[in-house]
N, C-alpha and C positions, 0 to 999 in steps of 0.2 A: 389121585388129584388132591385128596385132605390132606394126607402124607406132605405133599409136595408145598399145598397152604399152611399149613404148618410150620413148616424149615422155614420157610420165608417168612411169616412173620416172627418166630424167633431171632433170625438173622437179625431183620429192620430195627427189630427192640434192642439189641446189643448194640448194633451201629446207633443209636436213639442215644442210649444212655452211656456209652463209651466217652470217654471223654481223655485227651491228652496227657500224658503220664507228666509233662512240665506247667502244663495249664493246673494240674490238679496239685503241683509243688507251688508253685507260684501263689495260688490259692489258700494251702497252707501258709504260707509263711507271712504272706498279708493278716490271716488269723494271730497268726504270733505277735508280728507289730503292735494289731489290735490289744490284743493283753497284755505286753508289755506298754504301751499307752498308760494306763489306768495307774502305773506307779512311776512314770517320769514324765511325759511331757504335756500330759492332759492334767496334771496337777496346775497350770496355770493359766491364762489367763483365756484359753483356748480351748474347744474341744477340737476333734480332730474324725475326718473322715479316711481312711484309706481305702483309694479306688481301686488303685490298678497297678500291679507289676509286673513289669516284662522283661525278661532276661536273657540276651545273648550271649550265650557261653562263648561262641568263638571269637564275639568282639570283646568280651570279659567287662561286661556292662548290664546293669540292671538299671530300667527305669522304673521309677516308684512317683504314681501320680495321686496327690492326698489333696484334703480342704482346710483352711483352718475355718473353722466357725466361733464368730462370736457374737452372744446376745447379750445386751443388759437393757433391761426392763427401767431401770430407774435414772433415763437420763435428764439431767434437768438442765432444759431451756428456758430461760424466762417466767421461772418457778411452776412451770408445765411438766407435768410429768410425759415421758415419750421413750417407746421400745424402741431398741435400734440392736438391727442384727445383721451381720455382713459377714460373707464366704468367699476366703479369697482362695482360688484353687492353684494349687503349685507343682513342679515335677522336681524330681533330683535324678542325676546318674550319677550313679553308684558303681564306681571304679573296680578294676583289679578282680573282678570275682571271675572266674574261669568253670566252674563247676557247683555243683545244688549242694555239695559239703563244706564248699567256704560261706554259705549262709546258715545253713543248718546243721546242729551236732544230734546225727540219730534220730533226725524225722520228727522231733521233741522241742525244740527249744533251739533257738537262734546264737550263731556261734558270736562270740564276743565281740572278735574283728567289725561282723557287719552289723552290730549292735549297734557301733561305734560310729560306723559310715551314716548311718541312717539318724543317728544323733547328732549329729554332724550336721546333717543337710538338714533339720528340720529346726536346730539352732540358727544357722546361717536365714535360712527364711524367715523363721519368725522371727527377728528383729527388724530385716524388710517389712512385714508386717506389719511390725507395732507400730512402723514409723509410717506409714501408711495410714493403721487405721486411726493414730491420733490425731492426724490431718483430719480424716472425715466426720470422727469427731466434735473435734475443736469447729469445723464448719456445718455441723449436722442442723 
């Protein structure tokens, strides 16, 4: 009967800690965005959150769900100092990918193409953005 308590709790903890062989690609490669962030698109006027990707190979689509965030501490209204911080959350699909090796080259590093996609979509939004938040701004 320990024997047998045993195998099962080993089992339970495998099944526990097991986790999706594309949940755990998906996951990397969100990491990579993340790093690549810090030397092109979080250089400006935004940081940026990456939540979630999800990718269907057989519709050859990745959805990529991120935040921009922005705070500035020194807005001045009526010679009033006042923080103002707004998070506008956004998604992109992300075309033409069919497989985990047109995002990634060797498990390492994001292949170029979809470097490209993802630059793309996040230029295209933050300018939606800007124009956004300088409305809110402008009336804050």
């Amino acid at each position: 009967m320990l024997k047998l308590s045993l195998i099962l709790c080993i089992l339970l903890s495998f099944n526990t800690f097991a986790q999706n062989p594309q949940e755990k690609l998906e996951e990397t490669t969100l990491q990579y965005i993340d790093d690549i962030c810090g030397d092109s698109w979080c250089e400006g006027d935004f940081d940026y959150s990456f939540s979630n990707l999800k990718c269907n190979f057989k519709k050859k689509t990745c959805e990529l769900d991120f935040t921009f965030i922005y705070a500035d501490e020194n807005i001045d209204s009526d010679k009033a100092q006042y923080q103002f911080k707004a998070e506008f959350n956004r998604n992109c699909t992300l075309k033409n990918i069919s497989k985990y090796k047109m995002i990634s080259k060797k498990y390492q590093d994001l292949n170029q193409e979809f470097y490209e996609k993802v630059n793309d979509c996040i230029s295209e939004k933050e300018s939606d953005v800007q124009d956004l938040l300088s409305t809110l701004i402008k009336n804050y």
